[in-house]
C-alpha positions as CSV (number, residue, x, y, z in Angstrom):
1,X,85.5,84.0,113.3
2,X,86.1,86.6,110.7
3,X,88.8,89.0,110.9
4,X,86.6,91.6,112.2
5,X,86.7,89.8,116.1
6,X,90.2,90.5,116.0
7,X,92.2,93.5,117.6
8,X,96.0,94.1,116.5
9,X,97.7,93.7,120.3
10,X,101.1,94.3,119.6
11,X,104.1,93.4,117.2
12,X,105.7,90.1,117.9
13,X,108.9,91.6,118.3
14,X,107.8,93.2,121.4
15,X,107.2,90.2,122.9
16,X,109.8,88.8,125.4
17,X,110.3,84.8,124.8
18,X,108.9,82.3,127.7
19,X,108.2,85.7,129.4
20,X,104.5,86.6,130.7
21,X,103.4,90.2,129.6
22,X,100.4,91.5,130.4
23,X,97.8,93.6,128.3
24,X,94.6,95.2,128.9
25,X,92.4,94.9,126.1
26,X,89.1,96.9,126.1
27,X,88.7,96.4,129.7
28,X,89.8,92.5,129.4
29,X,92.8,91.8,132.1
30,X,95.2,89.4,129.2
31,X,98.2,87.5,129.7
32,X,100.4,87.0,126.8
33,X,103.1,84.2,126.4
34,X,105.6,83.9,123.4
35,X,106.6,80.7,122.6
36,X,109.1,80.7,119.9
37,X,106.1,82.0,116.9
38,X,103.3,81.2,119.0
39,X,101.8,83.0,121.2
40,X,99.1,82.0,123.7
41,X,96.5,84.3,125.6
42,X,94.5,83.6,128.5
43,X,92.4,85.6,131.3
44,X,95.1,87.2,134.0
45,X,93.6,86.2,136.9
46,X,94.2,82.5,138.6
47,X,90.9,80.8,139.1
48,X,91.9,79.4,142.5
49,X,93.2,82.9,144.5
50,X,91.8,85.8,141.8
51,X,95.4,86.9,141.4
52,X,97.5,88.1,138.4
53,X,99.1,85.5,136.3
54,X,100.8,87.8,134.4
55,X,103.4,88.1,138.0
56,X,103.6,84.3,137.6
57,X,106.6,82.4,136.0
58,X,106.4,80.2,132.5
59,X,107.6,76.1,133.0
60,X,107.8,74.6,129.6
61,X,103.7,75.6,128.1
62,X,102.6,76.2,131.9
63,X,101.6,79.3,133.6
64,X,102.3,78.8,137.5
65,X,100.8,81.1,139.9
66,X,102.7,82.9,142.0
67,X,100.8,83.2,144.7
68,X,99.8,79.3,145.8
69,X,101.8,77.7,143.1
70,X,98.5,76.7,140.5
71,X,99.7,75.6,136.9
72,X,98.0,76.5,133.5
73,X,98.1,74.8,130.5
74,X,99.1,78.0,128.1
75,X,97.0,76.1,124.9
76,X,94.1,75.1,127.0
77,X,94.2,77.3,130.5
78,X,93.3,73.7,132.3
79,X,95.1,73.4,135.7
80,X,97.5,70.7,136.1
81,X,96.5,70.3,139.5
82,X,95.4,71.8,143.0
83,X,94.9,74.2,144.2
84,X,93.1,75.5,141.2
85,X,90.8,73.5,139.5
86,X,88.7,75.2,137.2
87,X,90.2,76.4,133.8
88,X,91.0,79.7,132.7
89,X,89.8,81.0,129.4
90,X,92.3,81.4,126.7
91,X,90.9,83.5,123.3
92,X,92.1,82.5,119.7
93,X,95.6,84.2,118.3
94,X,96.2,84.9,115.7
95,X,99.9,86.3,114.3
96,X,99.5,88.4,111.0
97,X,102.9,89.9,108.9
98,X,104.8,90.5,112.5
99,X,102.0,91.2,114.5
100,X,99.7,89.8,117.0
101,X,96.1,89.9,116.9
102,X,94.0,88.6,119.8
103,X,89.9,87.8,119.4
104,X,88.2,88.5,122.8
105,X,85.6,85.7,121.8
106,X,87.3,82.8,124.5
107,X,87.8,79.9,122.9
108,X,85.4,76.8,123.7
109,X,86.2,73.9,125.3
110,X,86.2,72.0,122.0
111,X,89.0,74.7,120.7
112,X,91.4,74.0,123.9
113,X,90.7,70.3,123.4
């Protein structure tokens, strides 16, 4: 990917730690989560119940669901087990001099891996 595919989200700062923000970025339903100086993006809405993850609560690099209790992997999206059990995307991040700066190209399975 060149630096071209990505879009400056926000600044880091604004960020809450373990804390699930979400972002809509040209039309693309995000859900950031700042882990120390990482920060992970995936699609904000659960593959089992089409609900948003971004109302959901953070358990060490897991994403649970709110609404039927489904857990994502933050680096990977996979669920950790039922209900869900297809992945969600998650798209490449990248943190630049304070600020964070998403690619809405997903990442592939071989990324997440």
């Amino acid at each position: 990917m060149t630096d071209t595919d990505y879009l400056r989200v926000c600044a880091l700062d604004d960020l809450p730690e373990s804390e699930p923000v979400a972002a809509d970025i040209h039309g693309t339903s995000i859900v950031l989560v700042r882990k120390s100086d990482e920060v992970f993006a995936l699609y904000d809405e659960c593959s089992h119940a089409a609900v948003a993850l971004s109302e959901g609560d953070i358990d060490d690099c897991s994403i649970e669901c709110w609404l039927h209790g489904s857990m994502f992997d933050l680096r990977t999206g996979k669920p950790s087990g039922p209900p869900a059990t297809t992945a969600v995307p998650t798209y490449p991040v990248e943190l630049r001099d304070g600020d964070v700066y998403l690619s809405l190209k997903p990442k592939t399975t071989s990324e997440t891996a």
